[in-house]
Every structure is written in C-alpha cells, then in structure tokens.
Chimera marker file (.cmm) of the C-alpha trace (Angstrom):
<marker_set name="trace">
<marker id="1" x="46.437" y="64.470" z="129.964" r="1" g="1" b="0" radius="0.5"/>
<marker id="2" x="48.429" y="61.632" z="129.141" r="1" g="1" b="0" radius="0.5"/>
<marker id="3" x="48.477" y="57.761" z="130.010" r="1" g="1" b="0" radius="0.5"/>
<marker id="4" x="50.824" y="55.104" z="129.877" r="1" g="1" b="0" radius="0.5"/>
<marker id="5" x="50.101" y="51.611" z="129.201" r="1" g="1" b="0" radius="0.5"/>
<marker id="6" x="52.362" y="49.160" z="131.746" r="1" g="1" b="0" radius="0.5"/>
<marker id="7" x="51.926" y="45.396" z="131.395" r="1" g="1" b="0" radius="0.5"/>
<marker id="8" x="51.390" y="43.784" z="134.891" r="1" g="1" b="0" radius="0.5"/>
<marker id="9" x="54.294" y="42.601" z="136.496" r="1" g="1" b="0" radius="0.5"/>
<marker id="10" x="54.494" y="38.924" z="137.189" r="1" g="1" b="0" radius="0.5"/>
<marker id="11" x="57.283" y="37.105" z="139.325" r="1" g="1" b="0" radius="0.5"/>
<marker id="12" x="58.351" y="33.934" z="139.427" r="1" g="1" b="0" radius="0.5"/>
<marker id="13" x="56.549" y="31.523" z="142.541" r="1" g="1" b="0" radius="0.5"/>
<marker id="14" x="59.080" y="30.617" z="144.964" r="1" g="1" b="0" radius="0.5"/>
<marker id="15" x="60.729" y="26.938" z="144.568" r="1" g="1" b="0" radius="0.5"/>
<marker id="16" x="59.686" y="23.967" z="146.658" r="1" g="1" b="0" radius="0.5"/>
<marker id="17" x="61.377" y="21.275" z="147.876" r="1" g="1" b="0" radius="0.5"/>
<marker id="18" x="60.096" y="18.931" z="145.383" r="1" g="1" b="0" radius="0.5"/>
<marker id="19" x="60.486" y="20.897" z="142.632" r="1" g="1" b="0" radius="0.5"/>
<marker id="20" x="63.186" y="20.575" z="140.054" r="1" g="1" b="0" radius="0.5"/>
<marker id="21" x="63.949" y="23.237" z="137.156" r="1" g="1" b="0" radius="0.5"/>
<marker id="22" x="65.458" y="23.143" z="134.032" r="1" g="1" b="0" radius="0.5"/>
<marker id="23" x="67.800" y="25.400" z="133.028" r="1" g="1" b="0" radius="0.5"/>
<marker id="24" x="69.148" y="25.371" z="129.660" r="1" g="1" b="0" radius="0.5"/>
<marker id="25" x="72.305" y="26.934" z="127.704" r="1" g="1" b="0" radius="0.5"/>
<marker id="26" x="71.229" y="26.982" z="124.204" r="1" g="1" b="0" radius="0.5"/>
<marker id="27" x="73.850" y="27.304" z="120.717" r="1" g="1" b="0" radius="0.5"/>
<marker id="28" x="72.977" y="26.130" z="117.363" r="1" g="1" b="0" radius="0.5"/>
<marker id="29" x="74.766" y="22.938" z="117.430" r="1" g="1" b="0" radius="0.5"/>
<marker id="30" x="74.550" y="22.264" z="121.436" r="1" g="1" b="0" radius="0.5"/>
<marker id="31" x="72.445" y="22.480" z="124.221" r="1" g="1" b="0" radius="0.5"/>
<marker id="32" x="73.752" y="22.626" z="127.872" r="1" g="1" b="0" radius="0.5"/>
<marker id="33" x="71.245" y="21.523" z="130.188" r="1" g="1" b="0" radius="0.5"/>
<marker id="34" x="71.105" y="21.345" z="134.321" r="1" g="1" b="0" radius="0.5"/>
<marker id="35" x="68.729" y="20.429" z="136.493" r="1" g="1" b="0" radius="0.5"/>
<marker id="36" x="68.627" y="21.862" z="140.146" r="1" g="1" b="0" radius="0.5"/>
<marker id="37" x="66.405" y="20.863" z="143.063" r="1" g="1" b="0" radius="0.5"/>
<marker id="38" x="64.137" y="23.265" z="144.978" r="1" g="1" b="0" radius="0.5"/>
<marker id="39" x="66.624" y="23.774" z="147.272" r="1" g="1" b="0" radius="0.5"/>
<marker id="40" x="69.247" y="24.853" z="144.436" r="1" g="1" b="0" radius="0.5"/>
<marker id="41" x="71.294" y="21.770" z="144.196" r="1" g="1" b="0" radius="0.5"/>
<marker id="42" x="72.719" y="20.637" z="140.881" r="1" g="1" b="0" radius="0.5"/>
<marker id="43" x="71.515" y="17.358" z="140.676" r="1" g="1" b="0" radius="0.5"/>
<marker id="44" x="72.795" y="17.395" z="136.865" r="1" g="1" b="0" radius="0.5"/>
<marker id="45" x="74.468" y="18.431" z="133.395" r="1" g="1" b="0" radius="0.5"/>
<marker id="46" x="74.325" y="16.826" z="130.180" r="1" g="1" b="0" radius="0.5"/>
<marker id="47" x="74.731" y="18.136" z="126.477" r="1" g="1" b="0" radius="0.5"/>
<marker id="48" x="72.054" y="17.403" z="123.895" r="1" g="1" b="0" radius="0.5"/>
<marker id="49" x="72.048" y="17.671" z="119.890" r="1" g="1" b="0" radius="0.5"/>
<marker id="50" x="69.230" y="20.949" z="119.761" r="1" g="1" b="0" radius="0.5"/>
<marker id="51" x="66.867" y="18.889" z="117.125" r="1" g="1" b="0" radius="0.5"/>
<marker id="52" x="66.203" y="16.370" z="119.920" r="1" g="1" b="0" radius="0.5"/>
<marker id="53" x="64.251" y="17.811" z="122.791" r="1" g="1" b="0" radius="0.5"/>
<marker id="54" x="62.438" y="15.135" z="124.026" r="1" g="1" b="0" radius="0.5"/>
<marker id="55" x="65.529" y="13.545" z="124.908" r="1" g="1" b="0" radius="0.5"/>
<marker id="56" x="66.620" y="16.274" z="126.647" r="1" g="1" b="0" radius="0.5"/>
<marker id="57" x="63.510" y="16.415" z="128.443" r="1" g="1" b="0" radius="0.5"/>
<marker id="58" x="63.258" y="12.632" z="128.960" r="1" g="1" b="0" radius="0.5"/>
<marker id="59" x="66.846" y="13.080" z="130.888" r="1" g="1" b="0" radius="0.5"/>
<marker id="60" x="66.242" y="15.650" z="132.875" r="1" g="1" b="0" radius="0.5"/>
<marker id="61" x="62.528" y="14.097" z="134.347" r="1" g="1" b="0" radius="0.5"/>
<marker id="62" x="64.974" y="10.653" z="135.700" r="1" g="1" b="0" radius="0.5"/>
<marker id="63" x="65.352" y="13.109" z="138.611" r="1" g="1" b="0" radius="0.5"/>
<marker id="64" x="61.779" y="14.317" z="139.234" r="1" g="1" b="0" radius="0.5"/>
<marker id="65" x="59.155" y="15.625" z="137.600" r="1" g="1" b="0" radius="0.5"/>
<marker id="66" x="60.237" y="19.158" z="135.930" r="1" g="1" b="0" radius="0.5"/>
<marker id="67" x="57.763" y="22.280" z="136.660" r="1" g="1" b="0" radius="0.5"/>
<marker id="68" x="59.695" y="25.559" z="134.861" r="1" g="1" b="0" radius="0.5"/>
<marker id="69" x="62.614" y="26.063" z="132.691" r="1" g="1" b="0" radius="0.5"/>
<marker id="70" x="64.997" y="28.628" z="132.410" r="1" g="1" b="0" radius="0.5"/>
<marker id="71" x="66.263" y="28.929" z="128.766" r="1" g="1" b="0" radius="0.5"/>
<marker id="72" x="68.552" y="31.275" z="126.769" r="1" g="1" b="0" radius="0.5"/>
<marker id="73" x="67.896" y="32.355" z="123.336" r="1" g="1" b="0" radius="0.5"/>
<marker id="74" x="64.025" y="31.680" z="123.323" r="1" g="1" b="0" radius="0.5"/>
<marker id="75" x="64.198" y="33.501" z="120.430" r="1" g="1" b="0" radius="0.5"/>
<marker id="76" x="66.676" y="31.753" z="118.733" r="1" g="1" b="0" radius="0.5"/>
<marker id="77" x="68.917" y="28.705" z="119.026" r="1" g="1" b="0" radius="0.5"/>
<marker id="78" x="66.110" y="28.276" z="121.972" r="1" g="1" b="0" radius="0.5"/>
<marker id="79" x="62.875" y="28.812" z="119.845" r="1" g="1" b="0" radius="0.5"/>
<marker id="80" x="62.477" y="25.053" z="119.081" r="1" g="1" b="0" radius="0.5"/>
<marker id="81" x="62.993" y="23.847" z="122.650" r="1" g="1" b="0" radius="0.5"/>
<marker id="82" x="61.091" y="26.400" z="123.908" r="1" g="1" b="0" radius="0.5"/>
<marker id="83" x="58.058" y="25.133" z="121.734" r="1" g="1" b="0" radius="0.5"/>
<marker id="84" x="58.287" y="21.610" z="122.678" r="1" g="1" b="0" radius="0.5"/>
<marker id="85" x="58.437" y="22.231" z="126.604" r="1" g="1" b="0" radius="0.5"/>
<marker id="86" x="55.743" y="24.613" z="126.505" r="1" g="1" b="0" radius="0.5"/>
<marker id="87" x="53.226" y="21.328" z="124.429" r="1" g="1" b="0" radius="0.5"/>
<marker id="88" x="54.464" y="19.760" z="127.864" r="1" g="1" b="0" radius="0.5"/>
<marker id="89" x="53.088" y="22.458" z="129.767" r="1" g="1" b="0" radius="0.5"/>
<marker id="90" x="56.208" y="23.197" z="131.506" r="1" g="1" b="0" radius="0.5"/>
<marker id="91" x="56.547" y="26.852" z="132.131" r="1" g="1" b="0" radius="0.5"/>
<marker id="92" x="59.283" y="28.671" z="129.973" r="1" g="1" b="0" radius="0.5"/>
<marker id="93" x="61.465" y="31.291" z="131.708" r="1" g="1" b="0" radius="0.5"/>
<marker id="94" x="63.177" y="33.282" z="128.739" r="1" g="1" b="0" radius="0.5"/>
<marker id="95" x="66.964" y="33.743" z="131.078" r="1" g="1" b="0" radius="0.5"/>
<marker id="96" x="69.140" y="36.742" z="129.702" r="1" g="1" b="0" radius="0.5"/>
<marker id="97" x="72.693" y="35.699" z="129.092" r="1" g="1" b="0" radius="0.5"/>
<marker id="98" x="75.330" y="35.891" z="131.387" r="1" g="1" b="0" radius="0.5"/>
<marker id="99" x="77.502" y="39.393" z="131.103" r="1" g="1" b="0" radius="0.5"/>
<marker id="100" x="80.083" y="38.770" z="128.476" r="1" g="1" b="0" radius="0.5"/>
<marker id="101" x="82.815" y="40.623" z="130.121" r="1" g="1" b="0" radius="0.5"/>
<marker id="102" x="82.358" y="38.588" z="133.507" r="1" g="1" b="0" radius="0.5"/>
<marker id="103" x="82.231" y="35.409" z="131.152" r="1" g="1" b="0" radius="0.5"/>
<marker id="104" x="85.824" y="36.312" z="129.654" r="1" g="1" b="0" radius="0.5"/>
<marker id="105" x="87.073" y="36.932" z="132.894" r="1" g="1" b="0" radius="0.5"/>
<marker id="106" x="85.864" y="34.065" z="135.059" r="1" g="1" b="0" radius="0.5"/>
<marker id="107" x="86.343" y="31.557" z="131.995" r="1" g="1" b="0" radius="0.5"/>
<marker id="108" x="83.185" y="29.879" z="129.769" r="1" g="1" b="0" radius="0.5"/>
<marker id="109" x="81.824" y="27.291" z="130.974" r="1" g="1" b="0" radius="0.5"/>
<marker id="110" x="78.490" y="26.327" z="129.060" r="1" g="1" b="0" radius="0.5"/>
<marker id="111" x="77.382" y="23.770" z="132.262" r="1" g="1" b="0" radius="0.5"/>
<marker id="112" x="77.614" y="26.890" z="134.631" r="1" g="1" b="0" radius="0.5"/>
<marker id="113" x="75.693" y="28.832" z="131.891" r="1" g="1" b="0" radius="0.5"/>
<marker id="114" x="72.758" y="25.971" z="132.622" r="1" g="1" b="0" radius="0.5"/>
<marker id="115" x="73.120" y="26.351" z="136.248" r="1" g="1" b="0" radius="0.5"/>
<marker id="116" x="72.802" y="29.920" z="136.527" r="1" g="1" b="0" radius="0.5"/>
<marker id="117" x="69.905" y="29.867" z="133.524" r="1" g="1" b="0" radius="0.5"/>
<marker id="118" x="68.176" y="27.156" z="135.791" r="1" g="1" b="0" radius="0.5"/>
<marker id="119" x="68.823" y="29.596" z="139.055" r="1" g="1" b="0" radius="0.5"/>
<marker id="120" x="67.388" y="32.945" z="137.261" r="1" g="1" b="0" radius="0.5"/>
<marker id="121" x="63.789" y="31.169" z="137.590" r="1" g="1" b="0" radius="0.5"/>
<link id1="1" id2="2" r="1" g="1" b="0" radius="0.2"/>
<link id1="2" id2="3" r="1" g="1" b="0" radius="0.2"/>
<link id1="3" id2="4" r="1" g="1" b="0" radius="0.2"/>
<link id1="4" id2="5" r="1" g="1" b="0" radius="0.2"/>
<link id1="5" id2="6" r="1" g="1" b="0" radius="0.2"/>
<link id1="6" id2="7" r="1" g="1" b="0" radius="0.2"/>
<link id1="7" id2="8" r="1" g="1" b="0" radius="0.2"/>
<link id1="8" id2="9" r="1" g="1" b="0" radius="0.2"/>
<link id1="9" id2="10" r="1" g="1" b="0" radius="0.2"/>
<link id1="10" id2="11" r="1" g="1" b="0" radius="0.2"/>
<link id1="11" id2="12" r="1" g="1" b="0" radius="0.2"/>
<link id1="12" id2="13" r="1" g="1" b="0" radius="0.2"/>
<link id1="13" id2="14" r="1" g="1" b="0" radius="0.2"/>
<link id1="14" id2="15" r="1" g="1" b="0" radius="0.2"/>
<link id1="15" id2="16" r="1" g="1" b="0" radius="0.2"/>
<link id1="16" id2="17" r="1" g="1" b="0" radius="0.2"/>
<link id1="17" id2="18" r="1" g="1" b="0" radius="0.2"/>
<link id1="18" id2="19" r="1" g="1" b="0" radius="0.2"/>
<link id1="19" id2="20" r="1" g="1" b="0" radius="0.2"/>
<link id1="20" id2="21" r="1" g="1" b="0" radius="0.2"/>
<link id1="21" id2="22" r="1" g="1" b="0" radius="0.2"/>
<link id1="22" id2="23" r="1" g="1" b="0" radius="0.2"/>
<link id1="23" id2="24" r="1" g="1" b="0" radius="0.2"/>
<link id1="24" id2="25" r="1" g="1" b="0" radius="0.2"/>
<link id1="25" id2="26" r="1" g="1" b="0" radius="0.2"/>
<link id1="26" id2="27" r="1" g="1" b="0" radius="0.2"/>
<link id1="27" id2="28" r="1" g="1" b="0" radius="0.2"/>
<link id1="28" id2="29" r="1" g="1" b="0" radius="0.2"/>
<link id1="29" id2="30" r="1" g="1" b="0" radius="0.2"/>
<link id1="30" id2="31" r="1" g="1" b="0" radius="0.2"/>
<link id1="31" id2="32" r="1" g="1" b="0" radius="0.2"/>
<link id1="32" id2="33" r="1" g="1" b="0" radius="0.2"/>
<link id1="33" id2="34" r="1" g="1" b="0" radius="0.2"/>
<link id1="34" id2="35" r="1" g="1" b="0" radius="0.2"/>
<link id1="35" id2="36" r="1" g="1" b="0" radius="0.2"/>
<link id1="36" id2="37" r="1" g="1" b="0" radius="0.2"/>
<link id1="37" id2="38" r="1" g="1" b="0" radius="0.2"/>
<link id1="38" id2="39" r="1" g="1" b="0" radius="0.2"/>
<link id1="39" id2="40" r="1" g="1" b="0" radius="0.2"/>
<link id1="40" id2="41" r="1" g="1" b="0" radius="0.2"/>
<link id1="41" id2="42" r="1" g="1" b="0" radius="0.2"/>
<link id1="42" id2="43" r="1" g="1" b="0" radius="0.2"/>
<link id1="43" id2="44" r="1" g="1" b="0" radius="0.2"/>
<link id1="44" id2="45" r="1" g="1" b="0" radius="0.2"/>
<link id1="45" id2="46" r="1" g="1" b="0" radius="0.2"/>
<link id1="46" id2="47" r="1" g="1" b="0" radius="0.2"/>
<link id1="47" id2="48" r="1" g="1" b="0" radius="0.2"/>
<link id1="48" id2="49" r="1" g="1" b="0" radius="0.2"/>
<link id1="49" id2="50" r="1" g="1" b="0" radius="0.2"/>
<link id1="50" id2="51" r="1" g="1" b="0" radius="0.2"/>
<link id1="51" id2="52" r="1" g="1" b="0" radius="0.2"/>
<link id1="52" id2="53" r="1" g="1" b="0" radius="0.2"/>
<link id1="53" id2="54" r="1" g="1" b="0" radius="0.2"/>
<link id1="54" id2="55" r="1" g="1" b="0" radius="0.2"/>
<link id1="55" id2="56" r="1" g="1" b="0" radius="0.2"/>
<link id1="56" id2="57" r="1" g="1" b="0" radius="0.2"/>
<link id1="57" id2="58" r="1" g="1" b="0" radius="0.2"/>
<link id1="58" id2="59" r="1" g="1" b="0" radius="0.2"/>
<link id1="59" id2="60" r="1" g="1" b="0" radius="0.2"/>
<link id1="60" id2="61" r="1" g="1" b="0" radius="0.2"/>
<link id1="61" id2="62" r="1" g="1" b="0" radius="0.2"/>
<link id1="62" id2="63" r="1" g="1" b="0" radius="0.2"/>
<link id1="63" id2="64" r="1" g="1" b="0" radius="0.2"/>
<link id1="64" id2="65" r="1" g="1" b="0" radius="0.2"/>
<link id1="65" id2="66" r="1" g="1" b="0" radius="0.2"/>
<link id1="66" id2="67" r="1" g="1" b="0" radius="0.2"/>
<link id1="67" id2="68" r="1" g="1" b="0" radius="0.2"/>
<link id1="68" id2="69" r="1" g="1" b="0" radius="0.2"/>
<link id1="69" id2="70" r="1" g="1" b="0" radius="0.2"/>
<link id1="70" id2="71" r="1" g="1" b="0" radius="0.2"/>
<link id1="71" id2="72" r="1" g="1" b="0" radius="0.2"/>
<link id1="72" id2="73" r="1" g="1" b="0" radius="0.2"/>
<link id1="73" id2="74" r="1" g="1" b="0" radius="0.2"/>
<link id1="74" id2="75" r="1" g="1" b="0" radius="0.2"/>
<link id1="75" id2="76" r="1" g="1" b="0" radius="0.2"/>
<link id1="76" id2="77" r="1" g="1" b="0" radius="0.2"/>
<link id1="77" id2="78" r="1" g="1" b="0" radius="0.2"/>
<link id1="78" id2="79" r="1" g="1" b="0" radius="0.2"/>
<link id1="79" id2="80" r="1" g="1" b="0" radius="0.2"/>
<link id1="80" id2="81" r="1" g="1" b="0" radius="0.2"/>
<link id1="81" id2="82" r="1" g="1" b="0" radius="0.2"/>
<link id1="82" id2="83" r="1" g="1" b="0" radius="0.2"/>
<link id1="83" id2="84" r="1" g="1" b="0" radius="0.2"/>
<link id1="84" id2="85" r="1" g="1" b="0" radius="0.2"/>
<link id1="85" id2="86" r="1" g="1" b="0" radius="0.2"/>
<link id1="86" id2="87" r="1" g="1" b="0" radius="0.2"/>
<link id1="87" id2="88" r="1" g="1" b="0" radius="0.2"/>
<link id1="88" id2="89" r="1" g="1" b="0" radius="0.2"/>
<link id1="89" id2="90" r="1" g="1" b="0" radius="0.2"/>
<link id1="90" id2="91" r="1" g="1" b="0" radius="0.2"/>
<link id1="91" id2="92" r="1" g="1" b="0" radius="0.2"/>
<link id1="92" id2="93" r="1" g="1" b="0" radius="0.2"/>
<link id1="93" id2="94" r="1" g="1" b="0" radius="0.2"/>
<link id1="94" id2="95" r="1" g="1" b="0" radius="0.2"/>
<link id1="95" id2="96" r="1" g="1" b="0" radius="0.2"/>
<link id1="96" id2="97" r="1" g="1" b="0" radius="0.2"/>
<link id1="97" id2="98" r="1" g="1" b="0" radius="0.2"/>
<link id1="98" id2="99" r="1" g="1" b="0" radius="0.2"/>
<link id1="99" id2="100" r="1" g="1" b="0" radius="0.2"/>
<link id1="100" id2="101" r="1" g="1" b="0" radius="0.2"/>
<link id1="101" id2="102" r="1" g="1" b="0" radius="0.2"/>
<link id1="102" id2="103" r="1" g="1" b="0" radius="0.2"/>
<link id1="103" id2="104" r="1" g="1" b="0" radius="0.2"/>
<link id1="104" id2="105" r="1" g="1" b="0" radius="0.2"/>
<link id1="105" id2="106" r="1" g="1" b="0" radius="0.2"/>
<link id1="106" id2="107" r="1" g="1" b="0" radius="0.2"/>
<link id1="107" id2="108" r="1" g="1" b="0" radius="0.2"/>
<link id1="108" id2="109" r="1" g="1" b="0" radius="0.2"/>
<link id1="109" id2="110" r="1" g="1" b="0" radius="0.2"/>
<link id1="110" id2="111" r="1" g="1" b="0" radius="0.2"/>
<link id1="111" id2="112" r="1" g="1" b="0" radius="0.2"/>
<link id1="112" id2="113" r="1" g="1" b="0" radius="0.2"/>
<link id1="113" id2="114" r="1" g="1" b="0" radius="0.2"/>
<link id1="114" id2="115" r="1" g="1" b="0" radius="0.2"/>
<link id1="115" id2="116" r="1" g="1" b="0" radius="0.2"/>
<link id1="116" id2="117" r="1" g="1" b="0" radius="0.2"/>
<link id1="117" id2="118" r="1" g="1" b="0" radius="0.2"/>
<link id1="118" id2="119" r="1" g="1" b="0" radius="0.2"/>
<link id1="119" id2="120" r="1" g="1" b="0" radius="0.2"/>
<link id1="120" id2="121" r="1" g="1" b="0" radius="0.2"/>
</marker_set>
C-alpha cells in the first residue's frame, strides 16, 4: 500500500470593497507597482528603485490601507520586497509571470505586468 503526501490547498479570500492590493512587477533595477481597489480598479502605477521598499509601500497606502500583495520573482529580484511587506504583515501572493509569447505579441508593458500581478490575488 502506498500513500501520498498532498499539502492542503488554500485559496485566496475574496476582495472587499475596501480592500486595496498590491501588485508588483519586480526586475533588478525596477519595480512596477499598482494598486487596485476591491472592486478591480487601478487606482495606480508608479516605479520604485528595488532597495527602497518602504517607499514603495508608503505610496501605495495614500490610497487605503493595503491587505495582500501580488509579487513576481519572490524568489528573486522580489525576495527583498517580499521580506519587508511580510514584517508589515501584509500577505505575500508569489504571482507567476505573464506567458512570454503573449507578452511579445501584445507588447511589454511592465505597469500592466503590476496590474495583472495585483489581479492574480
């Protein structure tokens, strides 16, 4: 007889209308960020030098207080930023990037990257 081991599935809670996320497109020397109501609206975008989170942080809380963050390359360019929010106890999402094909078709476009990280939570 054999078993598996399965880690539980968890899934994100659904937004409220209060609530704004993060969403974050990270590189080494830039991060993209947006922030997007409950309801899904971009209320934001803004680039940020990645040694400075707290200012990226500090921007994106003029709209309202954030709860989660979507970010890409939590591993990575994103490992740094990921650290601070979570001290702020604001829930990381680690977002997979967008397909690269569909990028190359439809054009780069690192804000839309932030958007979309920001809408995978």
């Amino acid at each position: 007889m054999t078993s598996t081991l399965t880690a539980p599935v968890t899934r994100p809670l659904p937004l409220t209308a209060g609530e704004t996320i993060l969403g974050v497109d990270t590189q080494r020397n830039v991060h993209v960020a947006a922030v997007l109501s409950g309801a899904g609206e971009v209320l934001g975008t803004a680039a940020f030098l990645p040694p400075h989170p707290g200012l990226l942080l500090e921007w994106a809380r003029e709209f309202r207080p954030v709860t989660r963050a979507g970010v890409e390359g939590t591993g990575s360019c994103g490992a740094g930023l990921s650290r601070f929010l979570l001290t702020q106890q604001i829930e990381v999402i680690d977002v997979n990037r967008p397909n690269r094909a569909a990028r190359r078709r439809n054009g780069k476009s690192d804000p839309v990257d932030a958007q979309e990280a920001a809408r995978a939570v």
